[in-house]
C-alpha positions as protocol buffer text, in pm:
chain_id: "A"
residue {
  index: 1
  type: UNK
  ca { x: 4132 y: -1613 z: 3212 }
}
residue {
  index: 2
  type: UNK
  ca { x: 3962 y: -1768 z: 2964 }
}
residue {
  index: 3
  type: UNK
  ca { x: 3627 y: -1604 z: 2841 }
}
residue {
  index: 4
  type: UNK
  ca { x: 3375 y: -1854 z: 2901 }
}
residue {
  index: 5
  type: UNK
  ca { x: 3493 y: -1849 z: 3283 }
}
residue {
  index: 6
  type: UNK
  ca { x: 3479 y: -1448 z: 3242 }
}
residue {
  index: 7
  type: UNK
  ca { x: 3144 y: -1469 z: 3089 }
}
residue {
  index: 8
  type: UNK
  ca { x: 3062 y: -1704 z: 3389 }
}
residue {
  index: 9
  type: UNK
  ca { x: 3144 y: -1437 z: 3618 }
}
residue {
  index: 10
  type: UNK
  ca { x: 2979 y: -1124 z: 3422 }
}
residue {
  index: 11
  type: UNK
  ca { x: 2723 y: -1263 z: 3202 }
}
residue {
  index: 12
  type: UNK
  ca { x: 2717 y: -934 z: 3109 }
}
residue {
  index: 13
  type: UNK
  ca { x: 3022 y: -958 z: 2959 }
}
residue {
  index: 14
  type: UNK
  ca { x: 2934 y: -920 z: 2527 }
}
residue {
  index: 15
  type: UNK
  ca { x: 3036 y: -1252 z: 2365 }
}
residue {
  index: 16
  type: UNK
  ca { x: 3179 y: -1093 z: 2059 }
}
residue {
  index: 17
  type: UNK
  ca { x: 3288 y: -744 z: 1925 }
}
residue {
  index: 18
  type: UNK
  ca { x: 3047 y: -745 z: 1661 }
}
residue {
  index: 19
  type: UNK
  ca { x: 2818 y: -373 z: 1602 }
}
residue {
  index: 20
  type: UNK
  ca { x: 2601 y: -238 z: 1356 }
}
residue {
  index: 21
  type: UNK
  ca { x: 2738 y: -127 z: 987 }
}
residue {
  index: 22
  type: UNK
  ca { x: 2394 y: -25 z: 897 }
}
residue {
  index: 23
  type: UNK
  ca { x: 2044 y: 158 z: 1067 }
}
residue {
  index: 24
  type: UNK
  ca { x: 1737 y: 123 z: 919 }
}
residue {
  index: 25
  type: UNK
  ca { x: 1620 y: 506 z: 1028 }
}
residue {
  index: 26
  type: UNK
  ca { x: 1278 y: 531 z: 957 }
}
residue {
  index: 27
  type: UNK
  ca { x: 1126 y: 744 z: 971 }
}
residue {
  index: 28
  type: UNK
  ca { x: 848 y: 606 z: 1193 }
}
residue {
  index: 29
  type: UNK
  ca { x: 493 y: 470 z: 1052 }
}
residue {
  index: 30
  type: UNK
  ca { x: 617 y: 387 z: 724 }
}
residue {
  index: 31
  type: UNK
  ca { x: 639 y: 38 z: 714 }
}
residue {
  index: 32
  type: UNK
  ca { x: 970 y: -54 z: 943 }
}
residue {
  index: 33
  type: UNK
  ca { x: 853 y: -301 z: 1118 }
}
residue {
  index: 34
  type: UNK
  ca { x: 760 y: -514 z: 767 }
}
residue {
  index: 35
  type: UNK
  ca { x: 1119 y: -396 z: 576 }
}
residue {
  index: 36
  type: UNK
  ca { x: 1322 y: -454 z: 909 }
}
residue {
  index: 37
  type: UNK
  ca { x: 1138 y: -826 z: 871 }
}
residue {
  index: 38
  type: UNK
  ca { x: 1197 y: -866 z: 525 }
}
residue {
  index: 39
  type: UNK
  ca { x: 1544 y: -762 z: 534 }
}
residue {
  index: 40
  type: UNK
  ca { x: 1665 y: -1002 z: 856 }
}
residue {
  index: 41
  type: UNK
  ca { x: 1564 y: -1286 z: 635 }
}
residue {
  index: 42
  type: UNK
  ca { x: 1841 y: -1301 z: 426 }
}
residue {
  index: 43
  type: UNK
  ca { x: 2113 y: -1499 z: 577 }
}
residue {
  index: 44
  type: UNK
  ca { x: 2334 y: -1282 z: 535 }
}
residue {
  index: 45
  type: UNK
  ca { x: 2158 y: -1020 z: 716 }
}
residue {
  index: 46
  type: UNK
  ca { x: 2155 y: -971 z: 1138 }
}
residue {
  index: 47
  type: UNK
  ca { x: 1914 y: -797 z: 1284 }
}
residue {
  index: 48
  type: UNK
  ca { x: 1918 y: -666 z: 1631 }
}
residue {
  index: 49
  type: UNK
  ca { x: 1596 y: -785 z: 1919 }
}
residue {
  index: 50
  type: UNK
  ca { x: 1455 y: -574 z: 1991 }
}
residue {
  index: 51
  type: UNK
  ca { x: 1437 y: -423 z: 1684 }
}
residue {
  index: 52
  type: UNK
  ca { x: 1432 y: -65 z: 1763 }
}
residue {
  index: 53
  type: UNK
  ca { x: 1719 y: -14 z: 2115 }
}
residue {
  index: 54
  type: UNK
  ca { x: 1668 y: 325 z: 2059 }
}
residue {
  index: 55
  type: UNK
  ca { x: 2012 y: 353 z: 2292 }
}
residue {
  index: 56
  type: UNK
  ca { x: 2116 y: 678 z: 2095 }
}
residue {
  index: 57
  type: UNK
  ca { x: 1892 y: 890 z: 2175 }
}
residue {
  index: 58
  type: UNK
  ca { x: 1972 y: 1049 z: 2580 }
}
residue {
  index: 59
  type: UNK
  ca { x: 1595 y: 1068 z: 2674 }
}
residue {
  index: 60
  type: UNK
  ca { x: 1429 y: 795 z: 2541 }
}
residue {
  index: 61
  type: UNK
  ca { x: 1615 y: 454 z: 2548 }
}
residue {
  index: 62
  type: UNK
  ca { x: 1501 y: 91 z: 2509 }
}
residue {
  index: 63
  type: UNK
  ca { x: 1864 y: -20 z: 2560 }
}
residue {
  index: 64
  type: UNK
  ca { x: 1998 y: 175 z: 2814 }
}
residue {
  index: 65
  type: UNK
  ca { x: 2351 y: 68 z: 2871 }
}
residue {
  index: 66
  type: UNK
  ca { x: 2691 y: 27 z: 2609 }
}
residue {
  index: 67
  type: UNK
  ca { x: 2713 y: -339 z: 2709 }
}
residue {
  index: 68
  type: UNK
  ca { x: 2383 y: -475 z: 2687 }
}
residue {
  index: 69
  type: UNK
  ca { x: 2322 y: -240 z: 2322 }
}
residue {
  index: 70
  type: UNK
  ca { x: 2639 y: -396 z: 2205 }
}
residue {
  index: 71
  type: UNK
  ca { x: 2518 y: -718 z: 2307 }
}
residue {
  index: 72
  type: UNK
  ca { x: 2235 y: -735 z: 2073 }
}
residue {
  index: 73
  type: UNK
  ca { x: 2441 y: -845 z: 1836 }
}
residue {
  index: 74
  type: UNK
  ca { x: 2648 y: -1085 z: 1988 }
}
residue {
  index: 75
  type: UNK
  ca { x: 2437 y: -1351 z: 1795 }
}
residue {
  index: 76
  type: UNK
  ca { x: 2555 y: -1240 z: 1466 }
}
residue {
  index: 77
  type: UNK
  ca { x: 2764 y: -1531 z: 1314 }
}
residue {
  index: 78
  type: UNK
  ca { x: 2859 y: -1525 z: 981 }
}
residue {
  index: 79
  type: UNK
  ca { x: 2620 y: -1200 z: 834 }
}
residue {
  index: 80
  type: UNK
  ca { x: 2798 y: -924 z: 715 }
}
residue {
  index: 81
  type: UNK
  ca { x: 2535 y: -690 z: 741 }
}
residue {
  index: 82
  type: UNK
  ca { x: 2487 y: -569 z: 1033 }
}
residue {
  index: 83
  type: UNK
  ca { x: 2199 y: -357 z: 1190 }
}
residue {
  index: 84
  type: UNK
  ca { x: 1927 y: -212 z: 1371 }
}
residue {
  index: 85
  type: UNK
  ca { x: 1607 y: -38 z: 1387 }
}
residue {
  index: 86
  type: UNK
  ca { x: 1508 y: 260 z: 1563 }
}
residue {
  index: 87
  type: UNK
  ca { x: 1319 y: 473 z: 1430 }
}
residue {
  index: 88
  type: UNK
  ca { x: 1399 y: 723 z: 1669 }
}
residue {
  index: 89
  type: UNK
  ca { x: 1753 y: 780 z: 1540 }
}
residue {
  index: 90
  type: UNK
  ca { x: 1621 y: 982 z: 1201 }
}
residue {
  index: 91
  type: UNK
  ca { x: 1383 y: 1270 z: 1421 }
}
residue {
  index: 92
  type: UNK
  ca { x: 1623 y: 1298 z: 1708 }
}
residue {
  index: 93
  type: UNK
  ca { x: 1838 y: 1587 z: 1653 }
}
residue {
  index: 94
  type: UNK
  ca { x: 2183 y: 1456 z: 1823 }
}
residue {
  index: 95
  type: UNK
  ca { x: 2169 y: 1102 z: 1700 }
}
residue {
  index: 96
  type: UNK
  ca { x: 2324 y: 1201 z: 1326 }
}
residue {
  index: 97
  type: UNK
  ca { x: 2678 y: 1315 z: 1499 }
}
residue {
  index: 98
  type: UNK
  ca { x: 2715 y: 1068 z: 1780 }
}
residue {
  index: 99
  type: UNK
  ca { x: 2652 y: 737 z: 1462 }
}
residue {
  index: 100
  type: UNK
  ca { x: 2941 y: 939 z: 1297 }
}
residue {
  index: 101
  type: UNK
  ca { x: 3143 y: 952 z: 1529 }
}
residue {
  index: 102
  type: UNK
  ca { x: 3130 y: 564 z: 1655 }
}
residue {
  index: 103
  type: UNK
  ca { x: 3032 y: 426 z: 1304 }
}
residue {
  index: 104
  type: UNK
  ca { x: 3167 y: 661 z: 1059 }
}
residue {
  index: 105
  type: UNK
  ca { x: 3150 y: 402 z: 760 }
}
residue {
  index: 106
  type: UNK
  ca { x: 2761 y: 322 z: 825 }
}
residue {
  index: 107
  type: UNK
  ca { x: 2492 y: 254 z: 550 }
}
residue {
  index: 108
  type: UNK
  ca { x: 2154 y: 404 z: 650 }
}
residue {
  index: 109
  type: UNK
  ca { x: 1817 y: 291 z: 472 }
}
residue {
  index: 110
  type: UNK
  ca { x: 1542 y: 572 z: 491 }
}
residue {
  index: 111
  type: UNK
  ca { x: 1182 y: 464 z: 423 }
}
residue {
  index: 112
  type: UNK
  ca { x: 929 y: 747 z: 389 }
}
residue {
  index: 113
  type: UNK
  ca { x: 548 y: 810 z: 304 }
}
residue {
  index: 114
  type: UNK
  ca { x: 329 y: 1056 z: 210 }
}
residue {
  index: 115
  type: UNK
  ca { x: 409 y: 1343 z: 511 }
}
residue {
  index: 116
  type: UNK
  ca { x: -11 y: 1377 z: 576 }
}
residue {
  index: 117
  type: UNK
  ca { x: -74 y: 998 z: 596 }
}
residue {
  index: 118
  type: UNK
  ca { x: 242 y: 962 z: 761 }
}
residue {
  index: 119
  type: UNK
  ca { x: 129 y: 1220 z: 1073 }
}
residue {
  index: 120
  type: UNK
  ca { x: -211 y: 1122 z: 1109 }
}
residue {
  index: 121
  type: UNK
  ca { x: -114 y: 769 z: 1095 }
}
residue {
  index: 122
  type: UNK
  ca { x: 102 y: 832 z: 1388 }
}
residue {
  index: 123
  type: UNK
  ca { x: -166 y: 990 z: 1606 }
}
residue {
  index: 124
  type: UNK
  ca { x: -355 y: 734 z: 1559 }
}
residue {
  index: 125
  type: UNK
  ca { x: -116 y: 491 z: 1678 }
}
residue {
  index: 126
  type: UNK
  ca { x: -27 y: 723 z: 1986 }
}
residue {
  index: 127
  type: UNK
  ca { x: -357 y: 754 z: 2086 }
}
residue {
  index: 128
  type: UNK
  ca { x: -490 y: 396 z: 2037 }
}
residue {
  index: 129
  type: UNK
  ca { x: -203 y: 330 z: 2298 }
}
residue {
  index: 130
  type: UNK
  ca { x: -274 y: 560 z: 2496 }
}
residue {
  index: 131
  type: UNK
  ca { x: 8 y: 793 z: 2526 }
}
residue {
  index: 132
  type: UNK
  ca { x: -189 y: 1061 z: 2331 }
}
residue {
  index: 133
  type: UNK
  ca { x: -410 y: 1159 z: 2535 }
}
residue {
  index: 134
  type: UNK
  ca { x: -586 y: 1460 z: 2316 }
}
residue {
  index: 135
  type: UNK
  ca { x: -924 y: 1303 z: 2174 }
}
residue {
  index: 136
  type: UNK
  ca { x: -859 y: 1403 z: 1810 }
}
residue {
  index: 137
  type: UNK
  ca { x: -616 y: 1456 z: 1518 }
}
residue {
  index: 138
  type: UNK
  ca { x: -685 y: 1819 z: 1512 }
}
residue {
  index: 139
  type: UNK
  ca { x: -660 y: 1892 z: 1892 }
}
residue {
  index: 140
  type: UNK
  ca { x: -348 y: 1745 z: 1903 }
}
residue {
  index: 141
  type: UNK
  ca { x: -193 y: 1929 z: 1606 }
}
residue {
  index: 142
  type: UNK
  ca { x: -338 y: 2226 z: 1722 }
}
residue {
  index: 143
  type: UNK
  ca { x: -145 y: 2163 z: 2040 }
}
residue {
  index: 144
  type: UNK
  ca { x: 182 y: 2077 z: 1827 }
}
residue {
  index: 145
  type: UNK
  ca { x: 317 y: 2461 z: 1869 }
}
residue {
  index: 146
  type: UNK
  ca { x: 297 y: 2486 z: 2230 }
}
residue {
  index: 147
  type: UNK
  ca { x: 424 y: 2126 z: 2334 }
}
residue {
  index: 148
  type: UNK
  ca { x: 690 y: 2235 z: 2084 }
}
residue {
  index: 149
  type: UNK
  ca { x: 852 y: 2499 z: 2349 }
}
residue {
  index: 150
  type: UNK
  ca { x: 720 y: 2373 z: 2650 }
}
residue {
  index: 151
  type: UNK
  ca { x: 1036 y: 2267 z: 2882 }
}
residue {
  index: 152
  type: UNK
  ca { x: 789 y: 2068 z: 3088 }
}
residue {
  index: 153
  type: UNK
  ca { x: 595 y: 1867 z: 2798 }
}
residue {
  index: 154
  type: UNK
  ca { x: 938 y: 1766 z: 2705 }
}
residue {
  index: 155
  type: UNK
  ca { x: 1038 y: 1578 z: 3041 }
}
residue {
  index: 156
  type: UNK
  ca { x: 750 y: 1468 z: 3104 }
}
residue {
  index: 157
  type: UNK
  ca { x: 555 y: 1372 z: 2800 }
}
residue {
  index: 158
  type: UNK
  ca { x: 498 y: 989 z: 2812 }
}
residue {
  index: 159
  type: UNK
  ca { x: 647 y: 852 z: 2512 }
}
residue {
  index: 160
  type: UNK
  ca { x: 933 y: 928 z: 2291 }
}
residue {
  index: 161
  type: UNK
  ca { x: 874 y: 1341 z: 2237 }
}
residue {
  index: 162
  type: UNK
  ca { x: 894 y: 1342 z: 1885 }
}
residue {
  index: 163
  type: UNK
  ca { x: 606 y: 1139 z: 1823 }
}
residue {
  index: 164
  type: UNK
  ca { x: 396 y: 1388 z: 1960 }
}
residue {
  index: 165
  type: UNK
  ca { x: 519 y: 1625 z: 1660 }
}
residue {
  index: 166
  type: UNK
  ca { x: 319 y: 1516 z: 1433 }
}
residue {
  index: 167
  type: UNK
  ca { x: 359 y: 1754 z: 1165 }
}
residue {
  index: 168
  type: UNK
  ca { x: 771 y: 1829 z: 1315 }
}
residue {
  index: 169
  type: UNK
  ca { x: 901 y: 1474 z: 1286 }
}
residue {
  index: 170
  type: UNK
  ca { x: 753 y: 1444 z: 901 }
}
residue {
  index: 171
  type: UNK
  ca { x: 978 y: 1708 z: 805 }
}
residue {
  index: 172
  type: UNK
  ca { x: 1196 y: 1439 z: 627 }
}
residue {
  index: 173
  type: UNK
  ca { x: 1419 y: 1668 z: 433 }
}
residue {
  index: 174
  type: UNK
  ca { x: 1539 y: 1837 z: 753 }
}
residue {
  index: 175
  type: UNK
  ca { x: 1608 y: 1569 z: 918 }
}
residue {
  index: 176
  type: UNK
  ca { x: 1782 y: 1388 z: 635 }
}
residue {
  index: 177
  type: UNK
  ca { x: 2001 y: 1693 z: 579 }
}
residue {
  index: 178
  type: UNK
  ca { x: 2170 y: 1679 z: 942 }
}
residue {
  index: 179
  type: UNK
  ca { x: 2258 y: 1352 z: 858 }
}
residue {
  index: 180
  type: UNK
  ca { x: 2409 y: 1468 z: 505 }
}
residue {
  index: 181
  type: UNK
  ca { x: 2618 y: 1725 z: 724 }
}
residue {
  index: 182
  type: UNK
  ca { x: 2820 y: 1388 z: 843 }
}
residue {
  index: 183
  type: UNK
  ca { x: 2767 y: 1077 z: 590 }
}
residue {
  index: 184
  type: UNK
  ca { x: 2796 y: 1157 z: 227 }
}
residue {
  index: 185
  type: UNK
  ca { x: 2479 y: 1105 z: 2 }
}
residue {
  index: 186
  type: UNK
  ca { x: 2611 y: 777 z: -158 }
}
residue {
  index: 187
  type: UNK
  ca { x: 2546 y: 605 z: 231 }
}
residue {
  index: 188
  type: UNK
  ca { x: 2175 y: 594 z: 206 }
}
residue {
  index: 189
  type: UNK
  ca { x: 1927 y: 394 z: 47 }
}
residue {
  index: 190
  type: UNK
  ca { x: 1596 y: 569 z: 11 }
}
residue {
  index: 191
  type: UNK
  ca { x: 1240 y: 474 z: -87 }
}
residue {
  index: 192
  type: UNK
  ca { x: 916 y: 521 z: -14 }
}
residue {
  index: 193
  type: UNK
  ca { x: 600 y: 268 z: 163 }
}
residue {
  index: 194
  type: UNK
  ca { x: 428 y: 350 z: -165 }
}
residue {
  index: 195
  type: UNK
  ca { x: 733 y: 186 z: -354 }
}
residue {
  index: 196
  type: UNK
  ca { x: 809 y: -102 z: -168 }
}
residue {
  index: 197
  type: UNK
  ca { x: 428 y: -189 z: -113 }
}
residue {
  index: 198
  type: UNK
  ca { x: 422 y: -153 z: -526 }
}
residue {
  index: 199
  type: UNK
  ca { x: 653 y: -428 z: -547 }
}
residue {
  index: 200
  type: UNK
  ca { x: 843 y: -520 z: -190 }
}
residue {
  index: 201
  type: UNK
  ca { x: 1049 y: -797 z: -350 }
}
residue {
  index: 202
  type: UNK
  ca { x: 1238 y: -575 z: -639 }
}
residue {
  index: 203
  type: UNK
  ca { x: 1318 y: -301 z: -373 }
}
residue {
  index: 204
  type: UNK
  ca { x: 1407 y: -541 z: -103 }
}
residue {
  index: 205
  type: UNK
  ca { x: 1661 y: -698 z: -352 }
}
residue {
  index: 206
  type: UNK
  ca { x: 1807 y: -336 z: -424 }
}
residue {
  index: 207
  type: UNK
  ca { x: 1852 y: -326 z: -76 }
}
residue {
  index: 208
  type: UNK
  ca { x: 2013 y: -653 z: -22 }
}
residue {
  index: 209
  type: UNK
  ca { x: 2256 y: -494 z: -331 }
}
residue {
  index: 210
  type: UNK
  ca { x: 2284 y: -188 z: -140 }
}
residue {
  index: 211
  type: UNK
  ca { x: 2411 y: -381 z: 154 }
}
residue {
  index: 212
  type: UNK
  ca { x: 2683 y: -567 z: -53 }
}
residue {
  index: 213
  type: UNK
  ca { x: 2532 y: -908 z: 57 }
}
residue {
  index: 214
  type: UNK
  ca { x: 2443 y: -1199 z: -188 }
}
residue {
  index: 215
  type: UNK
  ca { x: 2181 y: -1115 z: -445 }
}
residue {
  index: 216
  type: UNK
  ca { x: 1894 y: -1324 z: -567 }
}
residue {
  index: 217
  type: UNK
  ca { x: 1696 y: -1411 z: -227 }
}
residue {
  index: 218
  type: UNK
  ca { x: 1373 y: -1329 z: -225 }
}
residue {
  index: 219
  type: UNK
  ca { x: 1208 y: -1291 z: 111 }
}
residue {
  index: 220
  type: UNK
  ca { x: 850 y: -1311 z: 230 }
}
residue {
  index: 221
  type: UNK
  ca { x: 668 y: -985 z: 227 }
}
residue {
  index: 222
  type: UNK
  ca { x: 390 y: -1008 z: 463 }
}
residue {
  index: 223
  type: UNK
  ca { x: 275 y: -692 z: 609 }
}
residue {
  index: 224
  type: UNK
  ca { x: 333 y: -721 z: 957 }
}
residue {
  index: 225
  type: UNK
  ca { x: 203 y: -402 z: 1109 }
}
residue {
  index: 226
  type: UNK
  ca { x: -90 y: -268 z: 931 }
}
residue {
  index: 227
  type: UNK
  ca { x: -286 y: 12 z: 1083 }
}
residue {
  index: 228
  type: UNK
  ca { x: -663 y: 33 z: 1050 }
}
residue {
  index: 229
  type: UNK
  ca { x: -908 y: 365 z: 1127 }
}
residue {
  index: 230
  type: UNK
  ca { x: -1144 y: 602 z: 1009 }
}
residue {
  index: 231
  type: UNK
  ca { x: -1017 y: 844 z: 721 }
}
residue {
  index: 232
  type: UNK
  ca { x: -920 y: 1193 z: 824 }
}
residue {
  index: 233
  type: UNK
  ca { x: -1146 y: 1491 z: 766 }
}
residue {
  index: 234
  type: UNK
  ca { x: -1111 y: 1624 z: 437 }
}
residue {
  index: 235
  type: UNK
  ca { x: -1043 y: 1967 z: 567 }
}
residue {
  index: 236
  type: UNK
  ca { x: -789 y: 1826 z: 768 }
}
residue {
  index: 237
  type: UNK
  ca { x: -582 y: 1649 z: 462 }
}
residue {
  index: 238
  type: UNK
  ca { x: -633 y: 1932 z: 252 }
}
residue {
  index: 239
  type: UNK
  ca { x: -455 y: 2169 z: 512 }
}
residue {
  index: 240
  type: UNK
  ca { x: -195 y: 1964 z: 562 }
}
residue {
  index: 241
  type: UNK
  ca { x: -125 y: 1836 z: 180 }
}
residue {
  index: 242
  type: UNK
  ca { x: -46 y: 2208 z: 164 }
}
residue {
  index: 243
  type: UNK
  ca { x: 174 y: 2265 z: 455 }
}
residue {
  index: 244
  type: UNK
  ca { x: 346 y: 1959 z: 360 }
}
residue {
  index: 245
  type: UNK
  ca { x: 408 y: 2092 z: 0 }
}
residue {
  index: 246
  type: UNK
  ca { x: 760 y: 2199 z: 67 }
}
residue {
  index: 247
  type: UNK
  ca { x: 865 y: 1889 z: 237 }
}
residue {
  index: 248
  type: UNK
  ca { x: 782 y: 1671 z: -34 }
}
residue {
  index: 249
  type: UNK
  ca { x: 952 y: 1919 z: -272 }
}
residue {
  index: 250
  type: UNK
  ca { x: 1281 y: 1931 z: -69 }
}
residue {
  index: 251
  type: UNK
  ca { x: 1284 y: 1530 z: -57 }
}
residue {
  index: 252
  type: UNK
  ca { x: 1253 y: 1456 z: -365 }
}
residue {
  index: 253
  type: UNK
  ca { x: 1553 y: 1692 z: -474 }
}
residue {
  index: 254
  type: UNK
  ca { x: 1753 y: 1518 z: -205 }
}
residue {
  index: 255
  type: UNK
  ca { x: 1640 y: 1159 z: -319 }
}
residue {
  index: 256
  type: UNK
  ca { x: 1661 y: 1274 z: -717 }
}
residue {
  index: 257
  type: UNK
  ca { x: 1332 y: 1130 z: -774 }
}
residue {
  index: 258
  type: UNK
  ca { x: 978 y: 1108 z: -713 }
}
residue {
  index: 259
  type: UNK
  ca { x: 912 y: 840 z: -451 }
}
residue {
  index: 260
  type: UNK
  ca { x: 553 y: 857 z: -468 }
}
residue {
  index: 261
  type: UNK
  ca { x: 549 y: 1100 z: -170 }
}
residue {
  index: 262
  type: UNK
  ca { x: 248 y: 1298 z: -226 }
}
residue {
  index: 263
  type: UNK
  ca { x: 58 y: 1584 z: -510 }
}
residue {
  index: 264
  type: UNK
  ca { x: 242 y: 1867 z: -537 }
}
């Protein structure tokens, strides 16, 4: 039978055995959405649509089935990189050993921001959409602790449940080191929203050399998704530039540099 009478039957049926050989991890609110753009310019590049699937992660899923995820690339022609988006994939704790063991040769590309920015901007966009439904940055990460443990917040919370860890999902040296327990170091590309807003073309093109595709393109560099809102209370940034001191500290050693990540 010859596929295009299969895929006449099953239009479910993927129209090539193409998948991902890189994920852009996030980690979320630090400027994704504008390098995933910049990146699936380059014609050498394929980017999946939607850009985030989010299909490995058990509890929250955009994709939500092995042949429709794997399908999201069945556009992919002649690109040799390969990849997708979901920001989900760097917080949730069981994504790092299910990638390794379907895509053991992956490239990952973290991008990371100042921890303090990085939460508050995230409450901000969780509450402007309405799935945070505390009315202020400091109720909700005064609520952090007890969500944390709660069972019932977990199954029932109405977004993804790491987003509402603000402070928890901007530990990026923990969650960078459960993926270094099953991809070695020389696998990820790593740089911060202050770098690539410092000068997007340069680090895009390190990417693009990261990704072993042809160098030399230079991509538009728009900022797609900017976020706009009052400045957080200076008690509030102070507290958590402090409680955030370690984290910075502990990603830098991992990236072997300075990434612009925040005062210690």
């Amino acid at each position: 039978m010859t596929s295009d009478v299969m895929r006449s039957l099953d239009p479910k049926i993927p129209l090539s055995a193409n998948k991902p050989n890189f994920f852009l991890l996030g980690a979320g609110k630090c400027g994704t959405t504008s390098l995933a753009s910049m990146l699936s310019q380059h014609p050498e590049v394929f980017m999946s649509t939607p850009k985030e699937p989010s299909f490995f992660c058990s509890y929250f899923q955009v994709t939500r089935d092995p042949i429709s995820y794997f399908n999201l690339f069945s556009g992919c022609k002649n690109e040799s990189a390969i990849g997708e988006a979901s920001h989900v994939y760097f917080s949730n704790p069981e994504t790092a050993a299910t990638l390794q063991l379907l895509f053991p040769d992956a490239k990952f590309i973290l991008i990371l921001r100042d921890p303090t920015l990085r939460a508050y901007s995230l409450y901000q966009w969780m509450h402007r959409y309405r799935f945070e439904a505390l009315p202020t940055f400091e109720s909700a990460l005064e609520a952090e602790s007890v969500r944390y443990t709660d069972p019932e917040f977990f199954h029932n919370c109405p977004q993804y449940f790491w987003n509402f860890m603000y402070t928890r999902s901007s530990y990026y040296h923990i969650q960078w080191e459960r993926y270094l327990r099953f991809f070695h170091r020389d696998r990820f590309f790593v740089l911060s929203l202050s770098e690539l807003a410092s000068d997007p073309v340069r680090w895009t093109q390190r990417i693009y050399e990261f990704l072993a595709v042809t160098g030399g393109f230079t991509p538009s560099t728009k900022h797609l998704n900017p976020g706009r809102y009052r400045e957080m209370q200076a008690s509030t940034r102070k507290r958590l530039d402090e409680h955030f001191r370690p984290t910075i500290r502990a990603t830098r050693e991992l990236a072997g540099r300075d990434m612009q990540l925040g005062a210690l």
